[in-house]
C-alpha positions as CSV (number, residue, x, y, z in Angstrom):
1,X,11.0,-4.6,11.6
2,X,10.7,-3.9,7.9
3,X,7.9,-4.7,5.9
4,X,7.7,-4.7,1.6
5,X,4.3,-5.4,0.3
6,X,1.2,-4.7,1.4
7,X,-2.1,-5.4,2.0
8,X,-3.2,-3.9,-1.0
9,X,-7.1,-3.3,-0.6
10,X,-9.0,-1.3,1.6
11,X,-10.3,-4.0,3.5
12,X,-6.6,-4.6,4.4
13,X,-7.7,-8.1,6.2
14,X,-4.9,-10.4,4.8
15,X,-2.4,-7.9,6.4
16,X,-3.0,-10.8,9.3
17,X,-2.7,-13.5,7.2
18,X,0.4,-12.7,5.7
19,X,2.2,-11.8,9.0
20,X,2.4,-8.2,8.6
21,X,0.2,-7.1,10.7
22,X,0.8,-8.6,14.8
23,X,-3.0,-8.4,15.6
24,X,-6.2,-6.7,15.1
25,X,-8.2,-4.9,17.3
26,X,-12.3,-4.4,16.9
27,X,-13.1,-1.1,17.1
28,X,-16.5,-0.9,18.7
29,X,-19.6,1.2,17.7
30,X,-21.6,3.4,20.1
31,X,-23.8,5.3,20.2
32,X,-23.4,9.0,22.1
33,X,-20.5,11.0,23.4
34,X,-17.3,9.1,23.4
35,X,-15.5,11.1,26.8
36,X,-11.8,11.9,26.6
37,X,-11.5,11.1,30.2
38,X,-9.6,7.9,30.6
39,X,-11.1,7.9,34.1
40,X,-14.7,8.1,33.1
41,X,-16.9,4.9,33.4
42,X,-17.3,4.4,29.9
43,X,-13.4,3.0,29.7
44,X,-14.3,0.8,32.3
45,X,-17.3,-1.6,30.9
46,X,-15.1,-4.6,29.9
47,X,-18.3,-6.3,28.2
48,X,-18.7,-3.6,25.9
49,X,-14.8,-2.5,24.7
50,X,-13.0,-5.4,23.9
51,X,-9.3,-4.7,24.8
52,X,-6.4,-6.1,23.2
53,X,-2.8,-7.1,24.5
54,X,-0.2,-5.8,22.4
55,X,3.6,-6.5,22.9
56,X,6.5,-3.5,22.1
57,X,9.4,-4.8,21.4
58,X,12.9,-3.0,20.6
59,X,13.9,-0.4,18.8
60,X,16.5,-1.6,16.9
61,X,16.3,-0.2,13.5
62,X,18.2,3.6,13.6
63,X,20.7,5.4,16.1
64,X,20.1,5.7,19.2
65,X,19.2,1.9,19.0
66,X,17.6,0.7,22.0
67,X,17.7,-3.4,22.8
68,X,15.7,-3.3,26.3
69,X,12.8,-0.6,26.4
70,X,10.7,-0.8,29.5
71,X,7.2,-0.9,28.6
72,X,7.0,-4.3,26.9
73,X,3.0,-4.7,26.6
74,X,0.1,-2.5,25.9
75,X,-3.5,-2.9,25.9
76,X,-5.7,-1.0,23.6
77,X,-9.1,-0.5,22.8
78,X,-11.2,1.5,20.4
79,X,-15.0,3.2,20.2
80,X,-16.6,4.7,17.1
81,X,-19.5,6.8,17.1
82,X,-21.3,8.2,13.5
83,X,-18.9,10.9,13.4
84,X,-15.5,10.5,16.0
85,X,-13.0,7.3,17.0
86,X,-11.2,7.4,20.0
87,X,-8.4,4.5,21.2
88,X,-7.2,3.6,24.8
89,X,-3.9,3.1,26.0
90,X,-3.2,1.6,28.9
91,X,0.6,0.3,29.8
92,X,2.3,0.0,34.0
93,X,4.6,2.1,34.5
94,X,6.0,2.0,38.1
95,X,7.1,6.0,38.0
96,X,5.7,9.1,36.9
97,X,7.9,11.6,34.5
98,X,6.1,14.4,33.9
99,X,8.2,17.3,34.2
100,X,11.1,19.1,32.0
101,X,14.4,18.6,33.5
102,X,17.0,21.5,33.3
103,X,19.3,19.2,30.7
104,X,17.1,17.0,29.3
105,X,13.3,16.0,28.6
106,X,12.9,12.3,29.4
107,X,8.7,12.5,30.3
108,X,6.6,9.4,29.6
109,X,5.4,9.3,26.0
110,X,2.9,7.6,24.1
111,X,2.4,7.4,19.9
112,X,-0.1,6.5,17.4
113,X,1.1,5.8,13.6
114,X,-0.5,5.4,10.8
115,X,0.0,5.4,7.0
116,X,-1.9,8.4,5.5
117,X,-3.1,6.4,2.8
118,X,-4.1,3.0,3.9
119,X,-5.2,1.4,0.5
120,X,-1.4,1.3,-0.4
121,X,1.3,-0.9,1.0
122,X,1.9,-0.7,4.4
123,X,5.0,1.2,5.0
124,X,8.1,0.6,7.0
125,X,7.6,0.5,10.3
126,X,10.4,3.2,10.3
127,X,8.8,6.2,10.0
128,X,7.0,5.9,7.1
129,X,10.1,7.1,3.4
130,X,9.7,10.1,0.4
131,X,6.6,8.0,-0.8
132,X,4.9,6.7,2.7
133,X,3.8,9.5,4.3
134,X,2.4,8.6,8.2
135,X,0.2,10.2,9.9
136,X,1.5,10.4,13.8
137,X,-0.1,11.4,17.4
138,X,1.8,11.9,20.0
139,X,1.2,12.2,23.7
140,X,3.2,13.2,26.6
141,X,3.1,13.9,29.8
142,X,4.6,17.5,30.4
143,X,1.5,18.0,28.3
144,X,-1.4,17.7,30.6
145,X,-0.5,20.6,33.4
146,X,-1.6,23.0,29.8
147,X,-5.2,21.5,30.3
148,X,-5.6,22.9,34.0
149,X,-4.3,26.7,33.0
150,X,-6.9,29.1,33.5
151,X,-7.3,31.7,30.8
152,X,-5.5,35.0,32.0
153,X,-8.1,37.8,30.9
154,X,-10.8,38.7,28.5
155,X,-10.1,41.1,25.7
156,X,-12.4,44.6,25.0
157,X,-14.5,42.0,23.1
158,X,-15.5,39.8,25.9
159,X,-13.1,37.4,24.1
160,X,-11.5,34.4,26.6
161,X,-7.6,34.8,25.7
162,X,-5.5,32.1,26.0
163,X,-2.1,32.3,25.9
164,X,-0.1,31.2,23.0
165,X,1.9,28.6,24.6
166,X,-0.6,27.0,26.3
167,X,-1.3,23.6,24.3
168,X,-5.3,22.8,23.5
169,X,-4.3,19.2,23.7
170,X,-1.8,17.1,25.8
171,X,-1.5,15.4,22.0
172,X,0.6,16.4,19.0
173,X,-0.8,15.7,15.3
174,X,2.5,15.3,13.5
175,X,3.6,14.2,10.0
176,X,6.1,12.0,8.7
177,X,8.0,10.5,5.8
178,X,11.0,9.2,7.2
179,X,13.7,9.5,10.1
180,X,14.3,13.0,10.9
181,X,11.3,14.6,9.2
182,X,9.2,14.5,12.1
183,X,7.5,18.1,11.8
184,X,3.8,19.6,13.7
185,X,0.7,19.9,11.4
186,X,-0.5,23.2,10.7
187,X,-4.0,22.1,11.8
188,X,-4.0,20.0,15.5
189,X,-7.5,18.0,14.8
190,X,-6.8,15.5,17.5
191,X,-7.7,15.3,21.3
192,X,-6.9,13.3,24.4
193,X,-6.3,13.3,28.1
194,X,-3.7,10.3,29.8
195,X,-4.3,10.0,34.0
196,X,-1.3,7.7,35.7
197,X,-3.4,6.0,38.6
198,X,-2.1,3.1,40.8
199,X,1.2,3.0,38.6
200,X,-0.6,2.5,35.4
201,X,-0.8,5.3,32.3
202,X,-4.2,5.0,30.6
203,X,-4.3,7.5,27.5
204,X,-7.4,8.2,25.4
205,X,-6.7,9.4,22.0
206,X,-9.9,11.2,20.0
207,X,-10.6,12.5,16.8
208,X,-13.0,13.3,13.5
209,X,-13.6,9.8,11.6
210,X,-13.3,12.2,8.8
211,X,-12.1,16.2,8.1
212,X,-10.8,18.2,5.1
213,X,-7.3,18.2,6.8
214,X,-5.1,16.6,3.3
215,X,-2.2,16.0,6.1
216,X,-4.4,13.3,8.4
217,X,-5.5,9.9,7.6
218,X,-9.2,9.6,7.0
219,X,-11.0,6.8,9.1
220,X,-13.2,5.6,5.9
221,X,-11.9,1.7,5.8
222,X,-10.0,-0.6,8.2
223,X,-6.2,0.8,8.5
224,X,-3.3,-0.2,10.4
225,X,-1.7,1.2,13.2
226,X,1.9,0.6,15.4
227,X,2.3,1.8,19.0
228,X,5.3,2.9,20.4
229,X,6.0,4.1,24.4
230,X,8.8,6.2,26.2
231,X,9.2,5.1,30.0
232,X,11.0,8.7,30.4
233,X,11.9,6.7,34.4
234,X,14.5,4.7,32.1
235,X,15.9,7.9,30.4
236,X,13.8,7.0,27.3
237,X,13.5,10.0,24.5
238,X,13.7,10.3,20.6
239,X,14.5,6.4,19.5
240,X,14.7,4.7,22.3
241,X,11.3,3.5,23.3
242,X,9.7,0.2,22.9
243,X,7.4,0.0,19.7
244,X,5.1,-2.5,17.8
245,X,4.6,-4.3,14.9
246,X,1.6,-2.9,12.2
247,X,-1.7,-3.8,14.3
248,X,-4.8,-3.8,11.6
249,X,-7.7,-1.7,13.4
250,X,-11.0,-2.8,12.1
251,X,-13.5,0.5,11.9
């Protein structure tokens, strides 16, 4: 699950043909609004997105190691317009987790990686180190009741006021540059919305191609990606989760 070179340009191409990238997946251009609904008929014209199977495998790398994760394939797909990109999940999953426990917070989970600067080597898989800083999105669950919250009053200034712990987004932009160093971006530039529908999770995922955020990767060339899912059914949180390889996304 390591990997030491890289693909070294910003084409990033022969990431497939020397093995460390799994796949790639054609992200496709359109033209208009890209809608963050995963339900909205958009997601569902097979002849236009072109969906790609991706396996997860185990996470077996770092404490709490975890040999048999649940969610074992993904399909993905991904729309660019002139100024956003916005990727598809979808996965089964035969439960729904979506609420905090009282001991524990095992909710179904879904993450995007990526290195924050994609003309270097591609980084471990692990996390990104002191020198590979990733750029990660995370989704969960226990996230999406936020959306629904109606704003509680208006202030002397006509203002909406919404209160403070009531999330814009059921995703997290996050930064990383190793185990343990997981920490929340100042700015939150990414969107999404996840729907669990006939015991399948499909999770859109939506931001800026570009912004002035230093922290985020900017979508200027191809770049690589890795997935990883927590079934929070199987008691899945923190490490254990199934994840996969570096998957090149071609913009």
């Amino acid at each position: 699950m390591l990997f030491g070179s890289g693909c070294g340009s910003n084409s990033m191409e022969y990431c497939i043909e020397s093995g460390e990238c799994e796949s790639a997946v054609n992200v496709v251009k359109v033209s208009g609004e890209i809608p963050i609904d995963p339900n909205d008929p958009f997601w569902a014209d097979s002849d236009r997105l072109q969906a790609e199977s991706i396996e997860l495998g185990p996470q077996m790398v770092t404490n709490p190691r975890w040999p048999d994760p649940s969610t074992k394939l993904v399909k993905i797909s991904g729309v660019q317009n002139d100024s956003e990109v916005a990727i598809l999940l979808e996965w089964d999953d035969t439960s729904l987790e979506n609420k905090i426990e009282v001991s524990a917070t095992h909710t179904d989970q879904a993450a995007l990686m990526f290195p924050l600067h994609p003309g270097k080597e591609v980084p471990s898989i692990t996390m990104g180190s002191d020198n590979e800083i990733v750029n990660i999105w995370q989704w969960r669950a226990i996230w999406e009741a936020s959306l629904q919250a109606k704003p509680q009053h208006m202030d002397r200034n006509s203002r909406i006021l919404i209160p403070s712990n009531i999330r814009r987004s059921p995703v997290e932009d996050l930064t990383a540059a190793g185990y343990s160093t997981l920490t929340t971006q100042e700015e939150q530039n990414v969107l999404g919305r996840g729907s669990w529908k006939d015991k399948t999770w499909r999770v859109v995922f939506k931001r800026n191609l570009v912004n002035s955020d230093n922290a985020d990767i900017q979508f200027k060339y191809p770049t690589v990606m890795a997935i990883a899912v927590w079934n929070g059914g199987n008691r899945e949180r923190n490490g254990q989760k199934g994840i996969s390889n570096w998957i090149l996304l071609r913009l």
